[in-house]
PAGU-793677 format. One record per residue (C-alpha): y, z, x; residue in one letter. Coordinates in steps of 0.001 Angstrom, whole numbers, padded with zeros to 6 digits, always signed. Example, Ala and Ser with C-alpha at 12.3 -4.5 7.8 and 13.67 -1.06 7.14 Angstrom:
-004500+007800+012300a;-001060+007140+013670s;
% end
This chain:
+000000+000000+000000x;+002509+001012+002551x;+001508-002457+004588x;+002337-004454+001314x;+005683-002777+000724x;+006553-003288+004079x;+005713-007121+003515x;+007793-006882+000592x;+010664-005554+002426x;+010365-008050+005088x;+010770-011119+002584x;+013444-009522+001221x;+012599-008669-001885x;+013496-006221-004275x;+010764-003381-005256x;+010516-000783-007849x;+007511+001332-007406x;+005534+002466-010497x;+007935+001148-013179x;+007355+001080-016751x;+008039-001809-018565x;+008291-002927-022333x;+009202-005749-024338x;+011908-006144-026740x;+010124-004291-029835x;+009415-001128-027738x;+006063-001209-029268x;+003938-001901-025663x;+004923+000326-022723x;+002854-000621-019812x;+002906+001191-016942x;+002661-001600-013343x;+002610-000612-010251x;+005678-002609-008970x;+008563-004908-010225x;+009693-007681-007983x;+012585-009684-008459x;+012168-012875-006910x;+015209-015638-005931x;+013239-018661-004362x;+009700-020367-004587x;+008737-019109-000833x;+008887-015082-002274x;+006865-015753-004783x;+004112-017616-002951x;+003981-014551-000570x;+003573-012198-002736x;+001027-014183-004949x;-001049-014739-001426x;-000359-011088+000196x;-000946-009109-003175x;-004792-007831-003218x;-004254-007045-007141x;-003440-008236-010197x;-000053-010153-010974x;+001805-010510-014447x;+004904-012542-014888x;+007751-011456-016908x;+010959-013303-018159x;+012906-012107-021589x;+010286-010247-022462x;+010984-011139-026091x;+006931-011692-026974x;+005847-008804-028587x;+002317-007795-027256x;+002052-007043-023950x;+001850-010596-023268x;+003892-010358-020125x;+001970-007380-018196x;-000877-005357-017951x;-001862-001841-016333x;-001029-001424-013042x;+000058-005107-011755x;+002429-006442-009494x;+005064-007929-012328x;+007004-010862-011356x;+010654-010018-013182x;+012119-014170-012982x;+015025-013095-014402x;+016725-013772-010816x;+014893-017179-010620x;+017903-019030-012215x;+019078-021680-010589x;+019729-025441-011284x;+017979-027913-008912x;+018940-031292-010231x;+020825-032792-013177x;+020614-036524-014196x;+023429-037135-016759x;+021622-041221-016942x;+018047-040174-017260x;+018852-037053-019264x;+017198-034985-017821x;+017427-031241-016017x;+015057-029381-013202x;+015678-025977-013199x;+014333-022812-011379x;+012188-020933-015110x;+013816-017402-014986x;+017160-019015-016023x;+017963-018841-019612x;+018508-021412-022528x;+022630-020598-022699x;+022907-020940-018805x;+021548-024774-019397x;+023446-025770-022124x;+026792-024514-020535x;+025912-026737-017466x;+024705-029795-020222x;+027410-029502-022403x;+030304-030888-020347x;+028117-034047-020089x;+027875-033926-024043x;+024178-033670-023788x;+021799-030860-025029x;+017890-029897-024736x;+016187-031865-026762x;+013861-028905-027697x;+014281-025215-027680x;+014161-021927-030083x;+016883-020776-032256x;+017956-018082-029766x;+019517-018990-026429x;+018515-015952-024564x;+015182-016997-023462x;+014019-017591-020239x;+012699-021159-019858x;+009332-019949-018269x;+008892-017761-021029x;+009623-020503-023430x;+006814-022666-022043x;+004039-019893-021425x;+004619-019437-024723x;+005036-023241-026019x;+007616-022714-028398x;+009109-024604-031031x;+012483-024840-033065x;+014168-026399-036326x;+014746-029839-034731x;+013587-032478-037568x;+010464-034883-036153x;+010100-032534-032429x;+006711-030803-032562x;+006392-027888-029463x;+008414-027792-026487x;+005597-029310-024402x;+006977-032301-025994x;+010623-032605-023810x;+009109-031487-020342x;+008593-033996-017755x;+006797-031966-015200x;+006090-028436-013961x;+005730-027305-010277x;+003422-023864-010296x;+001898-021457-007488x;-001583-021247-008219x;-003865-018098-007174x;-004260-018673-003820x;-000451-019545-003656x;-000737-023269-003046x;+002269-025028-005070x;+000981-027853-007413x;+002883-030418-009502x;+001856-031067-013157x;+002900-033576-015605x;+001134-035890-018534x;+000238-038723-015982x;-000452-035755-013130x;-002539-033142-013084x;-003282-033354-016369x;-005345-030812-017789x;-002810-027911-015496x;-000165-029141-017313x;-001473-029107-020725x;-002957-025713-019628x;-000193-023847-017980x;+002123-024491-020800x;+000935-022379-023745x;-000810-020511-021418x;+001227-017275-021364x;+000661-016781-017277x;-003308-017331-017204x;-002853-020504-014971x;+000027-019225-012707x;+003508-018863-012043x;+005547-022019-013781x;+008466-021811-010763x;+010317-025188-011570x;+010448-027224-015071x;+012306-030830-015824x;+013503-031025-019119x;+014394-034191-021009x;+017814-034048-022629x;+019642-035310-025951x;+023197-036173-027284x;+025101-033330-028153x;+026144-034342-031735x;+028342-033411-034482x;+026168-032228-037409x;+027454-030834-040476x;+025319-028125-042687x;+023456-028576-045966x;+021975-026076-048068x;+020516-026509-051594x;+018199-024286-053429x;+014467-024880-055178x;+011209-023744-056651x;+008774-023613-053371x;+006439-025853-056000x;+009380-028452-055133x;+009636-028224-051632x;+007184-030181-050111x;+007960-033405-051862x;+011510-032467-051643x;+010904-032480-047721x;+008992-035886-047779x;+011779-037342-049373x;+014726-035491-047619x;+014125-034718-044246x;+010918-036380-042735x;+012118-039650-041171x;+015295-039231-041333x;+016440-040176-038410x;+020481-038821-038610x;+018803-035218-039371x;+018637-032788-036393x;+017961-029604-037650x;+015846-027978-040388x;+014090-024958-041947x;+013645-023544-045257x;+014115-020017-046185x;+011302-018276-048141x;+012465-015419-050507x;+010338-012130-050601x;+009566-010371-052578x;+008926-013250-055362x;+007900-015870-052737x;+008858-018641-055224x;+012385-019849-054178x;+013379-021433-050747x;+016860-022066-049831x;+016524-025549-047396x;+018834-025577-044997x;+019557-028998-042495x;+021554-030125-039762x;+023014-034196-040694x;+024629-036140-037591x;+028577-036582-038867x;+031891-038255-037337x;+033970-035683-039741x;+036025-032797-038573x;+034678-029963-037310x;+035071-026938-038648x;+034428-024627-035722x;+035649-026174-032799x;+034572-023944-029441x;+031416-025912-028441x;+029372-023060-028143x;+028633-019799-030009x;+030858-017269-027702x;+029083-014926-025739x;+031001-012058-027828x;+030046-013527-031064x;+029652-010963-033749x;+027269-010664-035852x;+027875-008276-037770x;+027499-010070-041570x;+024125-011034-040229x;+022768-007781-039358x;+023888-005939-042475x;+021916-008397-044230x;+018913-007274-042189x;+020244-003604-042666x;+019966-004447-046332x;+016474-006665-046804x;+014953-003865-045013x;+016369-000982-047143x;+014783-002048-050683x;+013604-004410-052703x;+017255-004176-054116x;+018621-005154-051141x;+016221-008218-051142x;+017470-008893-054744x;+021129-009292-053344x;+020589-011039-049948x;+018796-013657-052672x;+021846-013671-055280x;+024839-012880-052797x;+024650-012676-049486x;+022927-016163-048669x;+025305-017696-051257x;+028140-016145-049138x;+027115-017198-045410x;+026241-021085-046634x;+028977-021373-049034x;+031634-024565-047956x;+031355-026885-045331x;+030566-026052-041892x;+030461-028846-039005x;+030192-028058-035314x;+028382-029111-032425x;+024380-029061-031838x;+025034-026751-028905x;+026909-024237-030659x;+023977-023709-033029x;+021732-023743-030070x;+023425-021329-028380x;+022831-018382-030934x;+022105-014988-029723x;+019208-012998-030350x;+021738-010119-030937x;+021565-011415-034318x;+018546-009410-035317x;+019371-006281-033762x;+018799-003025-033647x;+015239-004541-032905x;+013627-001008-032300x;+014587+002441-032604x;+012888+005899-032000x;+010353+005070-035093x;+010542+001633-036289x;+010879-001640-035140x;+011423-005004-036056x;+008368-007555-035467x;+007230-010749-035957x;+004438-013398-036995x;+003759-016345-037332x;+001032-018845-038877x;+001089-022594-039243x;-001115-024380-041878x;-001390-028355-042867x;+001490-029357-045386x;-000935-029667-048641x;-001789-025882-047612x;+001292-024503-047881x;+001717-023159-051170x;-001656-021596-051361x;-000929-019547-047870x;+002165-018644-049524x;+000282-017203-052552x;-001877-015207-050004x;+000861-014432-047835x;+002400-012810-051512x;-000716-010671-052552x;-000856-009326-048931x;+002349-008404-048308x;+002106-006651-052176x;-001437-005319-051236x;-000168-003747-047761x;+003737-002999-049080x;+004515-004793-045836x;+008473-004612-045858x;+009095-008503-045355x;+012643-009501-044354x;+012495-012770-043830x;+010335-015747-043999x;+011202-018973-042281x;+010070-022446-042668x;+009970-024539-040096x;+007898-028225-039796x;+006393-029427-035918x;+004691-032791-035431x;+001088-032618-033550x;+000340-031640-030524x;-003026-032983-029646x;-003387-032596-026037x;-002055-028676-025224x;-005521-026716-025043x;-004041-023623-026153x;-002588-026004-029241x;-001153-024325-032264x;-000410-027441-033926x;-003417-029926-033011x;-001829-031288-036278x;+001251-031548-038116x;+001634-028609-039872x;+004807-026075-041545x;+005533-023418-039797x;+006246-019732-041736x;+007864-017334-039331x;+007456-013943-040642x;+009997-011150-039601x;+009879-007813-040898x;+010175-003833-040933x;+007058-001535-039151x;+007101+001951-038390x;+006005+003085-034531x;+004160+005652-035228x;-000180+005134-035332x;-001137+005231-038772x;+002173+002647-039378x;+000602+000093-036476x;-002930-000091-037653x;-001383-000748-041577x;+000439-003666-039697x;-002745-004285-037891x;-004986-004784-040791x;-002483-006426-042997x;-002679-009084-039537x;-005858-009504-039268x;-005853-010495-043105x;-003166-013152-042887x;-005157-014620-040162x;-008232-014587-042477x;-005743-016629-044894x;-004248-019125-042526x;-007608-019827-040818x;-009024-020308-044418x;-006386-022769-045318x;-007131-024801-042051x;-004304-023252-040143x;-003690-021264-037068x;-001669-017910-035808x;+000824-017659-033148x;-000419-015625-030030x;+003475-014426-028423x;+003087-011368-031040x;+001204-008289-031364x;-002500-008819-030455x;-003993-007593-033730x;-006553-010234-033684x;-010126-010200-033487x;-012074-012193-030182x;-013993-014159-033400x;-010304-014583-034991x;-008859-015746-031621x;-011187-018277-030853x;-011370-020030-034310x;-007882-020403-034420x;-008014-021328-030463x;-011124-023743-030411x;-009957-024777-026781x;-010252-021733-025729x;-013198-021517-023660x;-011579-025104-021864x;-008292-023068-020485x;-010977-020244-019587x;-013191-022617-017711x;-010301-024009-016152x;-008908-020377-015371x;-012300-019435-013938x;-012167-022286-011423x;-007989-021430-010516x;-007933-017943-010506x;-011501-016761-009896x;-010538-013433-009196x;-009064-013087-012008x;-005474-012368-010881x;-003071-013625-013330x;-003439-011330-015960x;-001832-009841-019255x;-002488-007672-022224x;-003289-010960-024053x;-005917-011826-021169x;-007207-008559-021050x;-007795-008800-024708x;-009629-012103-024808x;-010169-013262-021567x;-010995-010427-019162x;-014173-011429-017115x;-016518-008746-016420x;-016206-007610-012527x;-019199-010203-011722x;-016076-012610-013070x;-018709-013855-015889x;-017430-015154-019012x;-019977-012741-021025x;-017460-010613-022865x;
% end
């Protein structure tokens, strides 16, 4: 041990010894043995040669399971890992160091009037985090990130640095991203970019029996929409308020190109304040609040709606609650009978549902960790839970349930959130599964690159067998 910190001293980098870490729900305090903070790619192939025990690799730390350490590892904190290696303004396109964040990007893109083609509603992310985790956003015909990267560099196990793209290295790349660290440390990413456009907000209101065809007719193929969800109303389940982003030459309405750092939010999280407080409050976000954030017009630029801040939702935690979330996807004709499960559940477990989001993605065929193998809607589920043990194994159950219901209707759950599911759960909504774990086995045969996710469904036996 004292060898290794010396060696960590010597390449400079910064050490905290026996740190605890958590993620942004409070709900997974994990206990490593060091945090280190690394700047360039030749820190982080040192340590991942020199360490002798297991490494887990941390950016915003927004998933909520433990998904970004385990017990006793060396964590890799990327947060430092920021920089910008190359811009192309005629190939639109960006390489960029993972630990820096979605707002750094777009203030560097946004001169150039360009944006990234895909990201998540929240700027805060870290871009490594974004693709271990694959995520996706509102943006109309865009499926998972996967879909806008050009390439990853990574450091493998035995620290050798590998490119990966769709015409190279295949099966790393489609690994590695959706692969929440299994595969190794994503150091650099090139991102394709887009036209930073005008678009101008429209909201209408419907019957969720009306939706779907409302959606073929409105928003698939149209190629001047950008952005779109619906938003699902509990406690009835049987209204959603569609909300889309059209292209438009008119005058802006807010004119600052992106959502100031100092934005408040303070309408927003009153509305949370109130969902959360009773079905009352539900009643009036429904009849009054909604009306009153998407009443009149509202035009602005694509990055200033990219560039929200996840201090929208907070408080996230506090001393004995915190605010979590899901998520399942299911085919389009599934939809509304998911819904009607996801509305006897949430009755039968009095989960206290704040908000359920719609969102569509296009396949994604090739990414062996896949959530959406085909196109499918989206529900993002955020909502109320208490911390203490008899409130996480209600959530728990009430999970594992949901899962029953999207796998049922053909569908699949999101792995970034708490890992409530069962191995038999896991791998029938992960059928490609056992190809990332061969191809882990073969990388990292020591088992190296772990998390609380690996641990749960991964996690070789110490003969580094498969047999759990």
């Amino acid at each position: 041990m004292r060898l290794l910190l010396v060696l960590l001293i010597l390449l400079g980098l910064p050490a905290l010894a026996d740190e605890t870490v958590n993620d942004v729900t409070g709900l997974n305090p994990i206990r490593v043995e060091r945090v280190l903070a690394p700047t360039d790619i030749e820190q982080i192939v040192a340590a991942v040669k020199h360490h002798p025990g297991p490494i887990s690799i941390g950016g915003g730390r927004f998933s909520m399971g433990g998904q970004t350490a385990t017990d006793g590892a060396l964590q890799l904190d990327m947060r430092d890992f920021d920089q910008i290696l190359e811009f192309s303004a005629e190939r639109r396109e960006i390489r960029v160091q993972t630990g820096i964040t979605w707002r750094e990007i777009l203030e560097y893109v946004d001169p150039y009037d360009l944006s990234p083609q895909i990201m998540q509603s929240y700027a805060n992310f870290t871009v490594g985090g974004s693709l271990s985790v694959n995520v996706h956003g509102r943006y109309v015909g865009e499926g998972p990130l996967i879909g806008s990267v050009r390439s990853i560099r990574l450091v493998l196990a035995d620290g050798s640095l590998v490119d990966a793209s769709p015409q190279q290295n295949a099966e790393l790349f489609h690994g590695a991203i959706g692969g929440y660290g299994g595969l190794g440390v994503i150091v650099e990413a090139t991102l394709g970019l887009v036209d930073n456009s005008r678009i101008a907000r429209e909201s209408t209101v419907m019957p969720l029996s009306r939706y779907r065809a409302w959606f073929d007719r409105e928003v698939r193929g149209q190629s001047d929409l950008v952005l779109h969800n619906g938003v699902l109303y509990p406690d009835s389940f049987d209204t959603v308020r569609a909300v889309s982003y059209r292209r438009t030459s008119a005058a802006l309405t807010e004119t600052a190109r992106l959502t100031p750092a100092d934005r408040s939010y303070r309408l927003q999280q009153a509305g949370i304040r109130l969902t959360s407080a009773s079905r009352t409050g539900r009643i009036l976000r429904e009849a009054a609040l909604d009306p009153l954030l998407f009443r009149g017009a509202k035009v602005q630029w694509r990055n200033h709606e990219a560039s929200l801040d996840v201090r929208e939702l907070e408080p996230i935690s506090g001393p004995d609650f915190s605010f979590v979330l899901q998520e399942y996807f299911v085919p389009p004709t599934q939809l509304e009978r998911f819904v009607g499960e996801l509305a006897r559940l949430s009755e039968k477990h009095q989960a206290n549902l704040i908000n359920i989001s719609i969102r569509h993605a296009k396949a994604d065929p090739d990414t062996l960790l896949a959530w959406a193998p085909e196109e499918v809607f989206a529900l993002v589920l955020y909502y109320r839970q208490g911390s203490s043990a008899k409130e996480r194994e209600r959530a728990a159950a009430w999970t594992r349930e949901l899962i029953d219901a999207a796998l049922a209707c053909g569908g699949r759950y999101y792995l970034p959130y708490q890992i409530h599911a069962s191995r038999e759960q896991f791998l029938a909504a992960y059928p490609r599964a056992p190809e990332f774990f061969a191809l882990k086995q073969r990388l990292d045969p020591g088992y190296k690159f772990r998390n609380r996710l690996w641990d749960a469904y991964y996690a070789p036996s110490s003969s580094i067998s498969l047999a759990r």
